[in-house]
Chimera marker file (.cmm) of the C-alpha trace (Angstrom):
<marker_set name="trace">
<marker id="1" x="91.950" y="114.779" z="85.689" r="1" g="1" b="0" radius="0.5"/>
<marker id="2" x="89.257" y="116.559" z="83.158" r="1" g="1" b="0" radius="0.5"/>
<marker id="3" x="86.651" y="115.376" z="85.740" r="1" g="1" b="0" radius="0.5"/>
<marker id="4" x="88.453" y="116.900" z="88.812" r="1" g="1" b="0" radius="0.5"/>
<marker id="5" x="89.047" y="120.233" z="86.872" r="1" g="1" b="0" radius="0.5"/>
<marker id="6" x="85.379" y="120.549" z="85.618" r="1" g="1" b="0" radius="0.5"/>
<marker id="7" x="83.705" y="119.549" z="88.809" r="1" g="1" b="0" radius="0.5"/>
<marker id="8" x="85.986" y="121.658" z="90.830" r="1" g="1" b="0" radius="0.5"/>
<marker id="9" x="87.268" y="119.138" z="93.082" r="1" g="1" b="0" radius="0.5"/>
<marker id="10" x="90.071" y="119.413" z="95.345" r="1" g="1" b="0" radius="0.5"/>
<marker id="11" x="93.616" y="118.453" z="95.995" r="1" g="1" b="0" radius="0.5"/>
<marker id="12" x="92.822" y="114.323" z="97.401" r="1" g="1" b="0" radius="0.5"/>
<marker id="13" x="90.719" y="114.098" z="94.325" r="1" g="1" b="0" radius="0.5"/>
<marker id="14" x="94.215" y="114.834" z="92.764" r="1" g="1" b="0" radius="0.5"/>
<marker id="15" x="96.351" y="112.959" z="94.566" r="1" g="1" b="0" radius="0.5"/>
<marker id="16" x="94.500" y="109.542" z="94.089" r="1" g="1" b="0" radius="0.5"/>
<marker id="17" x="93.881" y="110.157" z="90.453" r="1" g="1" b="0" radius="0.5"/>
<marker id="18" x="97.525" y="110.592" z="90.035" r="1" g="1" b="0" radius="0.5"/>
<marker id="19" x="99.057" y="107.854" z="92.397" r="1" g="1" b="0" radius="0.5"/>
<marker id="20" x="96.204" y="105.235" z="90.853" r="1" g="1" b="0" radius="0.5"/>
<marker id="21" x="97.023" y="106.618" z="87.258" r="1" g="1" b="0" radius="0.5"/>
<marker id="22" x="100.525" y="105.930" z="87.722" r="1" g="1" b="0" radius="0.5"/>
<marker id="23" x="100.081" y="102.649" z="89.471" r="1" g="1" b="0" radius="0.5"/>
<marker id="24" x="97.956" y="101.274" z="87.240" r="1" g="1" b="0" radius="0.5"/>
<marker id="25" x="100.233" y="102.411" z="83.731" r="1" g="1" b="0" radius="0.5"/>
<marker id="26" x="103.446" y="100.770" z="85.929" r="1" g="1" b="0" radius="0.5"/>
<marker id="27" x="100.482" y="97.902" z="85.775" r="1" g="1" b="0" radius="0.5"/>
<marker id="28" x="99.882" y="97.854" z="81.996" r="1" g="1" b="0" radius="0.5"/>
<marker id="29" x="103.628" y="98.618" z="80.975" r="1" g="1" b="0" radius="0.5"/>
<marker id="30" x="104.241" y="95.483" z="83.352" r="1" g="1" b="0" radius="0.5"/>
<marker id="31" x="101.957" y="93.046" z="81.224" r="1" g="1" b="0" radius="0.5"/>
<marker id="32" x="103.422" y="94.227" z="78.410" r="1" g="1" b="0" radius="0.5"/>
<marker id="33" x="106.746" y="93.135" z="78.820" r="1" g="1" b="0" radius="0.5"/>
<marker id="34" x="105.567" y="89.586" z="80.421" r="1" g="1" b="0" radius="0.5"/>
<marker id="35" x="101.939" y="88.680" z="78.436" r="1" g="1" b="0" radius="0.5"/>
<marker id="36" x="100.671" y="85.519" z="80.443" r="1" g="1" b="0" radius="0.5"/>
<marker id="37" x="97.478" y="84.805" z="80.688" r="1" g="1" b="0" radius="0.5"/>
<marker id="38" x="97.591" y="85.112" z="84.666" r="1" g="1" b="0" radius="0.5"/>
<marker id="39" x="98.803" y="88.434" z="84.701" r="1" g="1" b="0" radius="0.5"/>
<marker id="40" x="95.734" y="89.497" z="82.197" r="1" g="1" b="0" radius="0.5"/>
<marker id="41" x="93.207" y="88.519" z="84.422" r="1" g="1" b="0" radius="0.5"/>
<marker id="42" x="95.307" y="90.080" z="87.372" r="1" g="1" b="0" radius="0.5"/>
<marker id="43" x="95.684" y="93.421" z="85.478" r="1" g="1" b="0" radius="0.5"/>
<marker id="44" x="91.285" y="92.798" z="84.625" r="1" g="1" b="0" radius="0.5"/>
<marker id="45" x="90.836" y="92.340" z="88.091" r="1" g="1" b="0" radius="0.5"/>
<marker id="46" x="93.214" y="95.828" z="89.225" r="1" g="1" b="0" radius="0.5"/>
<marker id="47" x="91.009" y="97.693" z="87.111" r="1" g="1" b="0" radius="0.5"/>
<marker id="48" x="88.334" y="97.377" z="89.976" r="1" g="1" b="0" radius="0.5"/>
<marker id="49" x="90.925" y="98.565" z="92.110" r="1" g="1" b="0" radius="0.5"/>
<marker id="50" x="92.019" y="101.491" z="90.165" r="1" g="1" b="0" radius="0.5"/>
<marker id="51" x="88.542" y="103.201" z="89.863" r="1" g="1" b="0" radius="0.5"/>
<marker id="52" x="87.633" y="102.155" z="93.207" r="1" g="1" b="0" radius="0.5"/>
<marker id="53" x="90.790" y="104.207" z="94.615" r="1" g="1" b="0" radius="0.5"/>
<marker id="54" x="88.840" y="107.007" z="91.938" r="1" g="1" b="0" radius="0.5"/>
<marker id="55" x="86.024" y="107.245" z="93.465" r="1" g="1" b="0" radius="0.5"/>
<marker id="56" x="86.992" y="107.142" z="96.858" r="1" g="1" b="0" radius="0.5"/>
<marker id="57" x="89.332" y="110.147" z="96.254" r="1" g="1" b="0" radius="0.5"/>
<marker id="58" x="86.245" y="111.983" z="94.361" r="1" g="1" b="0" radius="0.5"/>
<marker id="59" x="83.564" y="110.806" z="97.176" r="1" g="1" b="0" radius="0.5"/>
<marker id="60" x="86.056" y="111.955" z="100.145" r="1" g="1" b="0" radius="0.5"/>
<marker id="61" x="87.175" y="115.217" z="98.189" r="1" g="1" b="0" radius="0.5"/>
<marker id="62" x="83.217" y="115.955" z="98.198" r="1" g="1" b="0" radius="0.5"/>
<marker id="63" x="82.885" y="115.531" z="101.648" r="1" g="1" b="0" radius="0.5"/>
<marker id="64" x="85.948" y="117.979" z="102.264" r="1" g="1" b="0" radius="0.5"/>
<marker id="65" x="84.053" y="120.421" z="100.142" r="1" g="1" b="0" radius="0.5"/>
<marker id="66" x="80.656" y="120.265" z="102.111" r="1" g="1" b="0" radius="0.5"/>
<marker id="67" x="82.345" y="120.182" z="105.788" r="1" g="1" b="0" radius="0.5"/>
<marker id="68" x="85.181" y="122.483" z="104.597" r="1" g="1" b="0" radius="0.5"/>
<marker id="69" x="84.008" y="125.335" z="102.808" r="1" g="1" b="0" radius="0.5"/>
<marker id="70" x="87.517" y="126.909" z="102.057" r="1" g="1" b="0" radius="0.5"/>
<marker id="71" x="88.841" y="123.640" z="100.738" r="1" g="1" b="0" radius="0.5"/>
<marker id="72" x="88.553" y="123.888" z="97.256" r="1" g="1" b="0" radius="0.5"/>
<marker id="73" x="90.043" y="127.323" z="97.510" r="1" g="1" b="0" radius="0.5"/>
<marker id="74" x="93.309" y="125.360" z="97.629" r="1" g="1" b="0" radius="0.5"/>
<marker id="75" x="93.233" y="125.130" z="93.706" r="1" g="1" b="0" radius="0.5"/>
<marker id="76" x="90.476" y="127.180" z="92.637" r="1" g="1" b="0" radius="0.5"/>
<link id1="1" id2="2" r="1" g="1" b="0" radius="0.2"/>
<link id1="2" id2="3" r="1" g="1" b="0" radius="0.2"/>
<link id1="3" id2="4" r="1" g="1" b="0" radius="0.2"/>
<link id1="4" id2="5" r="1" g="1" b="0" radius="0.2"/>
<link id1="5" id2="6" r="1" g="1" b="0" radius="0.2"/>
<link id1="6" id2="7" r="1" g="1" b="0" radius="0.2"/>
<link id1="7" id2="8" r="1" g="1" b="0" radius="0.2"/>
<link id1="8" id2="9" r="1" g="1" b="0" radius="0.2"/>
<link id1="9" id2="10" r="1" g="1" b="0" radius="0.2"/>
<link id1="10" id2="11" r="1" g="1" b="0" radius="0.2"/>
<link id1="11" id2="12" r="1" g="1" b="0" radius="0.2"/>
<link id1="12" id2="13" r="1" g="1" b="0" radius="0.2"/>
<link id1="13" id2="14" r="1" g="1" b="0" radius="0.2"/>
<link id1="14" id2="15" r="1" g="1" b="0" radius="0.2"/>
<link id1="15" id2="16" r="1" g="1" b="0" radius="0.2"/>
<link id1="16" id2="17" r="1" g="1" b="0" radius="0.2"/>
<link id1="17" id2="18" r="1" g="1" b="0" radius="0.2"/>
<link id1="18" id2="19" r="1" g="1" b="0" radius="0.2"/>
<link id1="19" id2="20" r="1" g="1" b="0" radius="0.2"/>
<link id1="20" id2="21" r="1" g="1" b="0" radius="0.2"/>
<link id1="21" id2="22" r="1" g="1" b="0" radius="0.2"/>
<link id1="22" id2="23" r="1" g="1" b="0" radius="0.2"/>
<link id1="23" id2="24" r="1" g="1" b="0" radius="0.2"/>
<link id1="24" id2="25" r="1" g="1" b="0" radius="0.2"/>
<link id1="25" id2="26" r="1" g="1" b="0" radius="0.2"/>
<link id1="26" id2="27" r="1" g="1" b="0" radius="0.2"/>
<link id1="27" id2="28" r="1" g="1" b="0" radius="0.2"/>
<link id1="28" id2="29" r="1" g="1" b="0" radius="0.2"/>
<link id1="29" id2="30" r="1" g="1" b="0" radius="0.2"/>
<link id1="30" id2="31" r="1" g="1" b="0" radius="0.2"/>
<link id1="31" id2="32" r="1" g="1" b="0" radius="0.2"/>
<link id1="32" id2="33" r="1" g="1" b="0" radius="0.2"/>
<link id1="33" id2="34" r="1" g="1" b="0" radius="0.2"/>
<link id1="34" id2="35" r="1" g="1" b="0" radius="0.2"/>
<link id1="35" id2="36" r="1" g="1" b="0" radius="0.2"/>
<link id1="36" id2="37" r="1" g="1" b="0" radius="0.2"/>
<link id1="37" id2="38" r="1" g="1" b="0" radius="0.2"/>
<link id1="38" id2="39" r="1" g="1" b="0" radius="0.2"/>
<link id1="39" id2="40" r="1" g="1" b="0" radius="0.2"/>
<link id1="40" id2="41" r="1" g="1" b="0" radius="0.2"/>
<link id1="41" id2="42" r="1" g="1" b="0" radius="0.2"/>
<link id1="42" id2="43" r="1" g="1" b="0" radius="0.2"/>
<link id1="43" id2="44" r="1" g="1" b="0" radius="0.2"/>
<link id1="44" id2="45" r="1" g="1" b="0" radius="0.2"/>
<link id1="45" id2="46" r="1" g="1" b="0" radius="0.2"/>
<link id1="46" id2="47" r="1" g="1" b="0" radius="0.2"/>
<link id1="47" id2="48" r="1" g="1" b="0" radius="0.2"/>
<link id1="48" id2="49" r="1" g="1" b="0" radius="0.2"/>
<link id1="49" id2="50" r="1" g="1" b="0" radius="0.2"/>
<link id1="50" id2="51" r="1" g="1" b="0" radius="0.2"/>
<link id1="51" id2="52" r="1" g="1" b="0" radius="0.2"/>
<link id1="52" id2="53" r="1" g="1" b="0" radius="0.2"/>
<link id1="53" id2="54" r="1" g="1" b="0" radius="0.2"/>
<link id1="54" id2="55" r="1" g="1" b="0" radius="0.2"/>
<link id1="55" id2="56" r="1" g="1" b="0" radius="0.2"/>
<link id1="56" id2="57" r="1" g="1" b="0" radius="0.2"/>
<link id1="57" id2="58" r="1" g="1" b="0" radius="0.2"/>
<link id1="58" id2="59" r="1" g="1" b="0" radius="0.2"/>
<link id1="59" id2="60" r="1" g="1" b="0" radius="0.2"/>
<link id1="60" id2="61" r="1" g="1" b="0" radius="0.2"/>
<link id1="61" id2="62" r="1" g="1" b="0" radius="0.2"/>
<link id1="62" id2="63" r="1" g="1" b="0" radius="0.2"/>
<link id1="63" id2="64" r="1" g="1" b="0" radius="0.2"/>
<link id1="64" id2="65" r="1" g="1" b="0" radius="0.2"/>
<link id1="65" id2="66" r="1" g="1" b="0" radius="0.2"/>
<link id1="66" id2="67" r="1" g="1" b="0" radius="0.2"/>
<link id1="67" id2="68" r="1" g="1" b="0" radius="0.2"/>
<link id1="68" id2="69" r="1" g="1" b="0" radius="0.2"/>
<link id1="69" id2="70" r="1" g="1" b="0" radius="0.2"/>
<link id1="70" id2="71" r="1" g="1" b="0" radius="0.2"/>
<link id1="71" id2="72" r="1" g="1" b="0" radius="0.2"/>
<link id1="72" id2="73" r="1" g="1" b="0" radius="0.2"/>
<link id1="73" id2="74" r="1" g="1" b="0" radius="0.2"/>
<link id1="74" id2="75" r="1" g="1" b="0" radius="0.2"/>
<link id1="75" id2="76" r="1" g="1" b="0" radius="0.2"/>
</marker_set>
């Protein structure tokens, strides 16, 4: 969220940092309460997922911003 707020980015940068954030604590709080070995390397391997639904939210929100110029005035 720090990185969104510094770099100005608008409200799908947002939205997928919050929706991954979320799905991937749900993830952790998950192993937690059932520590196997399988679901380790499953939660390892949703990392990938989690900043690759980051950086598509930060690479299409920077897209918006150069085809849109009034779309980060949504926030900012």
């Amino acid at each position: 969220m720090i990185i969104g707020w510094s770099a100005r980015l608008g409200p799908v940068f947002f939205t997928g940092a919050l929706a991954s954030g979320l799905w991937m604590l749900a993830q952790c709080f998950d192993f937690i309460r059932h520590p196997t070995p399988e679901r380790g390397g499953a939660l390892f391997l949703n990392g990938s997922n989690y900043r690759a639904i980051m950086f598509g939210s930060m690479i299409l929100d920077v897209v918006l911003c150069i085809y849109l110029g009034s779309y980060t005035s949504i926030l900012w």
